[in-house]
N, C-alpha and C positions, 0 to 999 in steps of 0.2 A: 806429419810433424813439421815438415820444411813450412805449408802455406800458415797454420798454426804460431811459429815463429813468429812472423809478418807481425804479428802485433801483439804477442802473448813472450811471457817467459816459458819456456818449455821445456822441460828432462824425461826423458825415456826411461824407463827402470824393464828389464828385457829376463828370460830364463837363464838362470845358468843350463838347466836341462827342462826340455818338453816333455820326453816319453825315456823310460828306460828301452836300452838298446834291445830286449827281447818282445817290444809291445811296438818296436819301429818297422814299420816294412819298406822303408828305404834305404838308401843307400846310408845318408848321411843326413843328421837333423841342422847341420851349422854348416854357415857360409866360409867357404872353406877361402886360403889367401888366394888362389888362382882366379875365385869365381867374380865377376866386373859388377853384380850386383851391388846397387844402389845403398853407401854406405851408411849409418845412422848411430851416432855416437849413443852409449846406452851405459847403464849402470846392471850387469848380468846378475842375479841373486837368486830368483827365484826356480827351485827344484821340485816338480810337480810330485818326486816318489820321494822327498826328505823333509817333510813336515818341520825341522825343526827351522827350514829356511823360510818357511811361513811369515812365524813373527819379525825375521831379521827384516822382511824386504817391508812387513806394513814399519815394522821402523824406520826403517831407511827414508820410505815416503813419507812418513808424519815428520821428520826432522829436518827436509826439506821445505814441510809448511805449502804446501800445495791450496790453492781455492777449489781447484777439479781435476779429477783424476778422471781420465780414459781407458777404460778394460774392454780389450775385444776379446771374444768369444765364442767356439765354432763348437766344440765337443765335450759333454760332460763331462771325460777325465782330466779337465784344466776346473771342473766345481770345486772340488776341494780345494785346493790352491788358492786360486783367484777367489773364489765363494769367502776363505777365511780374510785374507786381505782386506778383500772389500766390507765384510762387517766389519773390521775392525777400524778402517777411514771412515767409515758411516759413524761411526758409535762415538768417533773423535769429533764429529762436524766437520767431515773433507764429502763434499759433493761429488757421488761418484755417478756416471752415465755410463752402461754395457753398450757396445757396439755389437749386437748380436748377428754373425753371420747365419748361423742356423738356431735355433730353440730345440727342434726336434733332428737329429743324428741321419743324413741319408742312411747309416747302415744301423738303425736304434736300437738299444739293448733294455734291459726290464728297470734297468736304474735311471735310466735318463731323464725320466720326469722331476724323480726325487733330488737328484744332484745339480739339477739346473735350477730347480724352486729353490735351492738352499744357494746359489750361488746369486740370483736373484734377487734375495732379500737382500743382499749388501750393496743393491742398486737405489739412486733416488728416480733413475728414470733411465730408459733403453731407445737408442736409435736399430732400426729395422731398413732394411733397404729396399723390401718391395711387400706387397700385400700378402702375402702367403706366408712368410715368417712369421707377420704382423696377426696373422690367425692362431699359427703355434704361439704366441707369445700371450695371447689372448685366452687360451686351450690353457694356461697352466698361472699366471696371472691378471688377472680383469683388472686389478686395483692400481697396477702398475704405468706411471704416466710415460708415453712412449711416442715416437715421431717416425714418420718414413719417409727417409733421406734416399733416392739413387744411389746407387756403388757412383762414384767419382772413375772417369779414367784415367788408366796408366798413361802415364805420356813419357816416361822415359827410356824407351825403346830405341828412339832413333828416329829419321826419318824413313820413310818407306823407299827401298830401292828399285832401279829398275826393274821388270820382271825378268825377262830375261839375264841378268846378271844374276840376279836371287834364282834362277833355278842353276845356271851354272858351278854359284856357289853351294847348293845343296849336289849336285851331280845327278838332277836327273834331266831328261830331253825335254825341249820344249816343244808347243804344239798340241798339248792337252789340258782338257778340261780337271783344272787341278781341285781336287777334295782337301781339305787338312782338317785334322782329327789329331786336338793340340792338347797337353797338359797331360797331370797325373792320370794311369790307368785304373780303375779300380772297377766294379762289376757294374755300381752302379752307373756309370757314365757311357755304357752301351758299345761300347769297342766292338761286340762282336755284332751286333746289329746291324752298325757301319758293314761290316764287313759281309755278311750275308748278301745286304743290299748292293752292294758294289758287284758281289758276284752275277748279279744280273744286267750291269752294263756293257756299253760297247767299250770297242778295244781305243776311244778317242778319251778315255775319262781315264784317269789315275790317282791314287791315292796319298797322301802324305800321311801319317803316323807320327809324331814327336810328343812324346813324354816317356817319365819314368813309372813303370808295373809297381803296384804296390801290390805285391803279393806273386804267382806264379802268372808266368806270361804263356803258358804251357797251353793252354785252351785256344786263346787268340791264335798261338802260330800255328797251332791243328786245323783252324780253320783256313789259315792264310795257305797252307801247304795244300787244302784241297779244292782252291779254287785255279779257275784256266787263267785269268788274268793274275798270278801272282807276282807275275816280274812287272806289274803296275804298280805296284803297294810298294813304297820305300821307306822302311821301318829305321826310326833312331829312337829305341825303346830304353832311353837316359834323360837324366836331366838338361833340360835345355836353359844356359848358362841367358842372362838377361842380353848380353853383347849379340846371342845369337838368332835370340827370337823373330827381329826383324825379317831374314832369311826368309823363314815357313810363312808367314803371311804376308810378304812380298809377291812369293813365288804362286799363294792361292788364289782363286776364285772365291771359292765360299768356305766358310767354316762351318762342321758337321757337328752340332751336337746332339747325337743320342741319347739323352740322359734316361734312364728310366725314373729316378727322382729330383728333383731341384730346388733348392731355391731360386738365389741369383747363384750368376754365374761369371766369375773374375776373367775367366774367358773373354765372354762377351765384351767386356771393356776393351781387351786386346782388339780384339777384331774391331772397334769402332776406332781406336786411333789409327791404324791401317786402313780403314772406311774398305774391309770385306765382311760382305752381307754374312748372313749366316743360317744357315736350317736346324731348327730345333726341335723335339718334342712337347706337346702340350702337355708339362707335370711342371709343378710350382709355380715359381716367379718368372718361368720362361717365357709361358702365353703373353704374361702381365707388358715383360721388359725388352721383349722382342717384337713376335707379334704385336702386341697391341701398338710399338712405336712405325712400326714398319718397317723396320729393319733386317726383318729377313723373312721368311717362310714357315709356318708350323705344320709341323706331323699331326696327324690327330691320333697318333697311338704312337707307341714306342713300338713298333716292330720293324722288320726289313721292307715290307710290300707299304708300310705307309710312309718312311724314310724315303724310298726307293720313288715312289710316287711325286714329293715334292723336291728329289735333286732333278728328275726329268722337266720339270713344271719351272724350277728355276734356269736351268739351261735351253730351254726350250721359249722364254718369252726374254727377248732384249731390255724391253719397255718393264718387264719385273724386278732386272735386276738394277737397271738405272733409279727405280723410283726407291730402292733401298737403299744404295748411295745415298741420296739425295734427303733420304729421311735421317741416314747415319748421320751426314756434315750438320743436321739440323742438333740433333743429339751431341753432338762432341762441343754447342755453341753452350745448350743447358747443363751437363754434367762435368764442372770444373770441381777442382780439388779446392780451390778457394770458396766458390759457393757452398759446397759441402762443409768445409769451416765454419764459415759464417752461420750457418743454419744450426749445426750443432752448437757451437756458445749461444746462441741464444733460444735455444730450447733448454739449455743448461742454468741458462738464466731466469725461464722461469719456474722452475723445481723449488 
């Protein structure tokens, strides 16, 4: 919204509610006063489980008078919602373009096709962030005119601190080969994989953990409890407030993502404004936005012995891990939040 500004008039129109509290498996759905994350003035209206805020918030936007309206998008239970909205700015002559994080649901249920085609139609066109969306998206509309922009990265984290400070300040020693395994926990993003795989390193390699369990954490720590290195695992299994993020990737070497499914990954942007490389699996937009940049290391399976294979292969060659630097600082020159503006108005422009 900020680089947007820069030359546009711009209003945010934001949820009054996302999920009701018994379909949330977090803590909290709203930035609550304490938390430092990055603030964005907004108009809240819209209630995903109170249909009658539907028509209030496309009114709200038609009486604003808008030329283009921006709807992101990650999970069909925002189709209904957003789905009726956006026909209804379509049907007035308001330009509307989805930012689709996903098409198809890491975790998919038997409605997801039918709810995203229906949220779909109230689109004049979709940005995609890497080719594997851009497939689902393709899987359920062919007619639909669409662009593949990069995720943009975060940069408002901070500057990256010393390491040794950054571990002091998380409390753990320094002198090892540090792991982090960063964001929300869920089944799909392989938490216990890591952890497998880590069981079979030496006592020179240690773990970081930082996100909040969406769901029971009860599996993860059964495994963590029956490995010999577990006083190397430093578990902060909460939300990680934006003021603190810098910390765990300060204090990293690489970032481990196990995912078993992917798109892109909001992650990885983090890890490129820190410039730490990262080990992925080959599922989705990983291969595409990693691998292929050179930016870090790919698994060719999601398991512990093929994780486990390229943290050895990245600790193990100097000249590996410099040339993923050196790929990162190239990437953080191409993926600006302003380029990414510019790209979308004029993809918007020719709808």
């Amino acid at each position: 919204m900020g680089e947007l500004s820069r030359q546009h008039t711009v209003r945010a129109f934001n949820f009054k509610r996302q999920y009701p509290e018994f379909l949330f498996p977090g803590k909290t759905q709203f930035v609550t006063a304490d938390d430092p994350a990055v603030s964005v003035e907004s108009v809240s209206l819209l209630d995903t489980a109170n249909p009658f805020t539907y028509g209030k918030t496309a009114r709200a936007i038609l009486d604003w008078k808008p030329d283009l309206v921006v709807m992101r998008y990650w999970m069909s239970w925002f189709a209904p919602s957003l789905g009726y909205v956006a026909r209804r700015l379509k049907r007035r002559g308001v330009k509307v373009v989805s930012i689709l994080d996903n098409v198809v649901p890491h975790e998919p249920h038997f409605f997801d096709k039918p709810f995203t085609r229906y949220f779909l139609s109230g689109s004049n066109g979709s940005v995609v962030m890497c080719e594997e969306v851009a497939k689902d998206l393709l899987g359920i509309r062919k007619d639909l005119p669409y662009t593949i922009l990069p995720h943009p990265l975060y940069t408002h984290f901070g500057e990256k601190m010393d390491r040794a400070e950054a571990e002091r300040a998380l409390g753990i020693p320094g002198g090892h080969k540090n792991l982090l395994f960063f964001g929300l926990i869920r089944h799909y993003k392989g938490l216990d994989i890591l952890l497998e795989a880590f069981r079979q390193l030496p006592d020179d390699y240690q773990l970081i953990v930082a996100g909040e369990p969406y769901g029971s954490f009860e599996p993860y720590q059964k495994i963590i409890d029956s490995l010999p290195g577990k006083d190397r695992i430093h578990l902060i299994p909460a939300y990680i407030p934006d003021s603190e993020v810098r910390k765990y990737f300060s204090a990293a070497d690489v970032t481990v993502l196990p995912y078993r499914s992917a798109t892109q990954s909001g992650i990885s942007s983090i890890s490129y404004h820190f410039e730490v490389p990262m080990i992925v699996t080959a599922v989705g937009g990983l291969t595409e936005t990693v691998g292929g940049r050179g930016t870090g290391l790919v698994a060719e399976q999601a398991t512990p012995e093929s994780v486990l294979q390229e943290i050895l292969r990245y600790f193990g060659h100097a000249e590996v891990r410099q040339e993923c630097i050196r790929n990162i600082r190239r990437e953080k020159e191409r993926l600006s939040w302003s380029k990414f503006c510019n790209d979308l108005v004029q993809f918007a422009e020719t709808l």
